[in-house]
N, C-alpha and C positions, 0 to 999 in steps of 0.2 A: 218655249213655255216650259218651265219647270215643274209645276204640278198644281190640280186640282180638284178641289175637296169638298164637296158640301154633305151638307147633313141637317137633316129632319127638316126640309125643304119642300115646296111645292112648286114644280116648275112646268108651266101655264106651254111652253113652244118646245119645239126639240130642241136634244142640249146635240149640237152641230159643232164635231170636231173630226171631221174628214179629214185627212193628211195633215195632220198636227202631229209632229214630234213634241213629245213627253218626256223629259229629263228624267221628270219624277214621277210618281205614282198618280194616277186616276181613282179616288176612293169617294164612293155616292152609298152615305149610310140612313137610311129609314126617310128617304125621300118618295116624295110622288110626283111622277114624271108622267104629264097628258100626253106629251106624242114620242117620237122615240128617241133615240139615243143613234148617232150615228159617228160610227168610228171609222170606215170606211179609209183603207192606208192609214191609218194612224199608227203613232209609235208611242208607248208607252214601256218607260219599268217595269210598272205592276197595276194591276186593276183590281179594285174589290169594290163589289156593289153586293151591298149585305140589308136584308131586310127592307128593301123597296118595294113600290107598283110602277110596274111600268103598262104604261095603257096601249101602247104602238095604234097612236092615232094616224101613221101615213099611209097610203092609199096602197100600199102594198104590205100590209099589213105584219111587217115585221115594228117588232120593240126594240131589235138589237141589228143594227147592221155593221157586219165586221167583215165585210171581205176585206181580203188582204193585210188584214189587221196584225200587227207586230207586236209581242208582248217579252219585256226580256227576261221578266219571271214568271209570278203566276198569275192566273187569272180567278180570280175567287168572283161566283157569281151564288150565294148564300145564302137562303129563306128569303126570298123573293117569289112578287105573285105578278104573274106575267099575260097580258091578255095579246096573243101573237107570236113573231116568231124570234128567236136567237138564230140569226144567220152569222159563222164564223168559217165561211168558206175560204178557203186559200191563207187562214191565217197561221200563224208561226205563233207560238207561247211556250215560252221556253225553259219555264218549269211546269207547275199543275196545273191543273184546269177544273174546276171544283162545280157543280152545281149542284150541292149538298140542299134538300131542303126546300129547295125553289119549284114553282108550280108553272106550269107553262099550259095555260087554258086558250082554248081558240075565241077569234072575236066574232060576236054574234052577225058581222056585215059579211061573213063570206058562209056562200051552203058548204066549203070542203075544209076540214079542220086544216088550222095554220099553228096551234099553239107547240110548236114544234121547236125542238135543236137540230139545226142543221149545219154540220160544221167539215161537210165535204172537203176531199185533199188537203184540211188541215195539218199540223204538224205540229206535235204536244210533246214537251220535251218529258215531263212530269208527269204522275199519276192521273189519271183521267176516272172522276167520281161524279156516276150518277145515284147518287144514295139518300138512303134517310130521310125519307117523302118526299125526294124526288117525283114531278107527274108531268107528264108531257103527252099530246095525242099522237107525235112520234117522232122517231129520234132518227135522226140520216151522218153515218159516218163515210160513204163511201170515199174510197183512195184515201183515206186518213192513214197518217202513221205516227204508232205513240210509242215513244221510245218505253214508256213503262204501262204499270197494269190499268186493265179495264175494268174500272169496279161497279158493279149496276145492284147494290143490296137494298134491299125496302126500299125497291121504286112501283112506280106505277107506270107504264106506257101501254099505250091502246087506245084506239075511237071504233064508234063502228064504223065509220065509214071507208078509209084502207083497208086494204088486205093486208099488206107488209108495213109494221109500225117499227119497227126495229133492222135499221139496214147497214151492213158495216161491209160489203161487198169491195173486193181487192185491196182490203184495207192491210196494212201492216201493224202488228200491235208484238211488240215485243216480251213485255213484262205479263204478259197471259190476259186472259178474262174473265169474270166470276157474276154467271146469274145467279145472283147463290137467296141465301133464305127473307121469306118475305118480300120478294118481287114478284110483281104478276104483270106479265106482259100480252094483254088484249090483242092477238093478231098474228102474224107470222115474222118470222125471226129469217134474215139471211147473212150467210156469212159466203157468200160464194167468191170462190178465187181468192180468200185472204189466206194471210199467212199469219199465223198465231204460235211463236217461238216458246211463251210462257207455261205452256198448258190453257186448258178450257177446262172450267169447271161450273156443272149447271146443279144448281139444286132450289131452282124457284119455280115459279107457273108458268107453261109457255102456250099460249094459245086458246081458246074459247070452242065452245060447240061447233060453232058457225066457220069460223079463220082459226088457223093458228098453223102449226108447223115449223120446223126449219131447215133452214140449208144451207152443209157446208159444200156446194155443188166446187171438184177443184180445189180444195181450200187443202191450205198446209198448219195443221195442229203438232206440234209437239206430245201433249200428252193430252188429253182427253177423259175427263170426270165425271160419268151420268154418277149421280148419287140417290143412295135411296129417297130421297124424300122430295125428289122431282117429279114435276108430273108435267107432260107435253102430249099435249092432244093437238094431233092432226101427223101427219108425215113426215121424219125424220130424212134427210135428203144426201145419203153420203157418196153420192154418184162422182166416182174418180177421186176423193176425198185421199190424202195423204197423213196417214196418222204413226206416228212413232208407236207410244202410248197408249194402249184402249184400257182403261182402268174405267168399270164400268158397273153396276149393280143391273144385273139382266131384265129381274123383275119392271124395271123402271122404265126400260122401252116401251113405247108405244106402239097398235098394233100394225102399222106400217111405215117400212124403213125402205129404203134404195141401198142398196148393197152393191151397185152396180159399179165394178173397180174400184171399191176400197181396199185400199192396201193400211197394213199397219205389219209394227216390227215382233212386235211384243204387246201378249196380253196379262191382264191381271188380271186371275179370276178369285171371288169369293168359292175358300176349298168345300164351304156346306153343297156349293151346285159342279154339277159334271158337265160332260159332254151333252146332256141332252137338255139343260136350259142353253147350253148355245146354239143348239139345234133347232130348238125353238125360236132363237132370235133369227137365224138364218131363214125359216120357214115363215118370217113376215114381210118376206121380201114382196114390195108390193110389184104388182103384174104376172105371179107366180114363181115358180121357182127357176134358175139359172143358172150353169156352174161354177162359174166362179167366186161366188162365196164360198161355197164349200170346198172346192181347190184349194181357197187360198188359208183358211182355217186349217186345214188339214193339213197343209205344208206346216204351218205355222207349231199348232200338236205336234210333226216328225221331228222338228227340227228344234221344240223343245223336249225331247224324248219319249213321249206321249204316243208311240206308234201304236198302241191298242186302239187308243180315241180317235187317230185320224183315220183309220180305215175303216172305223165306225161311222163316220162323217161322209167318206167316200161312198159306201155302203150303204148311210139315205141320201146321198145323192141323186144315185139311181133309182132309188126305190121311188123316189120322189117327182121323177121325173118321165115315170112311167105312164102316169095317164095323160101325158103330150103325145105319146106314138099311137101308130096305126094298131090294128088288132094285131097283124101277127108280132110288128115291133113289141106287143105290151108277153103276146105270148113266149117272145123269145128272152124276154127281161126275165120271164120269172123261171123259164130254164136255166138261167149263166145265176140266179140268182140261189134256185138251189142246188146247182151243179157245184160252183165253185166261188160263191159270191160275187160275182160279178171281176171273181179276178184277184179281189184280193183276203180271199180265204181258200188257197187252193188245197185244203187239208179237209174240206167237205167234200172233192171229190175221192181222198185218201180211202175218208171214213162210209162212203157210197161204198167202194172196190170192198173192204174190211167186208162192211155185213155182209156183200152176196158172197164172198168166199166161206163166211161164218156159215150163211143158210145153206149154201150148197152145200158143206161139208154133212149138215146135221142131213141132207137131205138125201145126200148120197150114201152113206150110215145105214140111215133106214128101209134102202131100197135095193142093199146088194142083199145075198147075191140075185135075186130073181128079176133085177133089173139092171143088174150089170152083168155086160156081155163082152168076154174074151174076144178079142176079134183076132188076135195070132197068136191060136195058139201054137206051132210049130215054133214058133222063134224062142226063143229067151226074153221073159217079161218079169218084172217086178211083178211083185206082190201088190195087191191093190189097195190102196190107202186113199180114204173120202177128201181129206184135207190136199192133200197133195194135187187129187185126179180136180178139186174145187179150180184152187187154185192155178192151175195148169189150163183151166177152159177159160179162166176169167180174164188173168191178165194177156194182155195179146202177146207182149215181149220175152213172155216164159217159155219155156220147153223142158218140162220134166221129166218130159216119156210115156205118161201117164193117154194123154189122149191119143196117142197112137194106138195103142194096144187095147182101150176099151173105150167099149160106147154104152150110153147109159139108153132104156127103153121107160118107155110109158110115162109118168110122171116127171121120174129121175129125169128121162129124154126131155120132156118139154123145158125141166128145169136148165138143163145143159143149154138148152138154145136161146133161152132167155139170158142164163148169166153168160153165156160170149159173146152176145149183140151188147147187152149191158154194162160187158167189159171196156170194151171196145170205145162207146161213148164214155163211159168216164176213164177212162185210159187217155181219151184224146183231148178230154176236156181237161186231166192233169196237167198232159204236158202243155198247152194251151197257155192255163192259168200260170205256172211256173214263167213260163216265157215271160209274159207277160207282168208277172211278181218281179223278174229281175229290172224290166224297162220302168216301172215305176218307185224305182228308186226304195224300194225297201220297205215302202207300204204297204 
């Protein structure tokens, strides 16, 4: 059969072309069609059904049945109003695939919405457009692979009754994906295990009070777009997510994300925000906080030269992570936290050693000679100097002479035994942190 056309038609039974090869085009314009259309292995050119109703009067309430369906260009499916489903599972179209415009409403014989696109392990050679009043109660790509981009702009998907209205799970999309302006998607969104080479870029509605969410649980994105004027309610899902790309507007996350093993290469941040709006995204980690966000952020800061910002990140790390410990774990956090930062500010214990040598000196000053006491005097002794005798009791590794020869009483004494135990601990908490400064690579 070479091809067939009708137009502005009323057609009473289904139009029954199961494994028909098609030379030519299939083009059905501003027709009404009572039951469905069945393509089922068919072979066709091209297909355009523009401006029809299709009622999907058969007992399984699809209007479109295309398993296995063969298309060798596009498939234009065009401002059409659809009561049921477009099934194009396992089918091949080997240029676009269009449902610009078309409304896909469920039939009122079934309680679970069917007005649905489902074009599982399909294979789209061509742009793949859901746009432009686009409305479906929900759209199923799973295993789909589209050699080009996924455009979903002023659509509608959502019922109440799924949770997940939008599913493109292990799907392969090369030319990227755009929920972008004037779409609102009623329910939750997943993208688990796909791989998306194009970029993602979201800037529509995603999810409701009740459902909504999404998830690239595993999924491999290329670049990655939150843009300002997205809004998604419910939980962002980037558990093992693989991102080159995070080009992201912070503000625009929602207030719980899974951060759990997302890796990405490179970020792009808006220069008005710092380190602490991403701080802030890392602290929505939902189930509480975890390390490996902030590890991995922090590598990410070193290694774009940023090593102030990452050891600030390391730094509420820990701070963060402190009301998961026992009591004395929580008490020993906030000793390493003002001793030496946790490690990686080992110049707080510098500046700890610095004052008591500072006080000591001022303290020692004011307390010879009647509380500084010669203790050989026979021998050959320097002259007594506050700063020196300070610093000679505080650091442990010093030997200036000084505390040989004198010992300090009553006040001065108390101070001397304070600043050598207090040496001592930040002495050992310097070289500690230093150690420890070299094993973390420079952070």
């Amino acid at each position: 059969m070479r091809q067939v056309s009708i137009k502005e038609a009323r057609i009473v039974g289904e139009i029954e072309l199961s494994g028909v090869h098609l030379t030519g085009a299939l083009n059905l314009v501003k027709c009404y069609i009572e039951d469905h259309i069945d393509l089922e292995h068919a072979e066709a050119s091209a297909i355009t059904i523009e401006n029809c109703w299709l009622m999907g009067g058969n007992e399984s309430s699809r209007a479109l049945s295309g398993d296995g369906l063969t298309v060798t260009n596009d498939f234009m499916f065009i401002g059409n109003r659809v009561i049921g489903m477009i099934y194009l599972g396992d089918a091949k179209i080997g240029g676009a695939l269009s449902m610009v415009g078309s409304r896909l409403q469920s039939s009122r014989r079934r309680e679970y919405p069917d007005g649905a696109l489902n074009a599982q392990r399909a294979e789209v050679g061509g742009i793949t457009l859901l746009r432009y009043g686009f409305e479906a109660d929900w759209v199923v790509l799973t295993g789909a692979h589209l050699a080009a981009h996924l455009s979903i702009i002023d659509a509608n998907i959502g019922h109440p009754t799924p949770k997940e209205v939008l599913t493109l799970n292990q799907a392969t999309i090369a030319g990227g994906v755009a929920l972008s302006s004037g779409t609102r998607i009623s329910g939750a969104v997943s993208f688990d295990g796909s791989s998306i080479t194009g970029g993602l870029k979201i800037n529509g509605i995603i999810g409701d009070a009740d459902r909504g969410g999404i998830s690239f649980r595993s999924a491999s994105i290329d670049t990655f777009h939150l843009q300002e004027q997205a809004t998604i309610n419910g939980l962002v899902d980037l558990n093992h997510a693989a991102i080159r790309v995070l080009d992201d507007i912070v503000a625009s996350w929602p207030n719980r994300v899974d951060l759990t093993g997302l890796s990405y290469t490179a970020l792009t941040e808006d220069p008005r925000h710092g380190y602490r709006d991403r701080l802030a995204w890392i602290r929505k980690q939902e189930g509480g906080s975890i390390p490996y966000p902030y590890e991995h952020l922090a590598r990410i800061y070193r290694e774009s030269g940023r090593t102030d910002d990452a050891r600030r990140i390391l730094i509420a790390m820990h701070d963060d992570a402190r009301s998961h410990l026992s009591l004395l774990g929580r008490l020993w956090s906030r000793v390493t936290r003002a001793l030496v930062g946790y490690g990686y500010q080992p110049w707080l214990a510098g500046a700890w050693l610095t004052g008591l040598i500072t006080i000591g000196t001022v303290v020692f000053a004011l307390q010879q000679p009647e509380n500084i006491q010669l203790i050989k005097p026979d021998e050959g002794h320097p002259a007594f100097n506050p700063f020196i005798y300070s610093l000679d009791l505080t650091v442990p590794i010093v030997n200036l002479g000084h505390k040989q020869f004198f010992v300090a009483n009553g006040f001065a004494g108390v101070w001397s035994w304070i600043s050598t135990a207090a040496g001592w601990i930040f002495s050992t908490a310097l070289a500690a942190s230093l150690a420890g400064f070299v094993k973390r690579d420079g952070v």
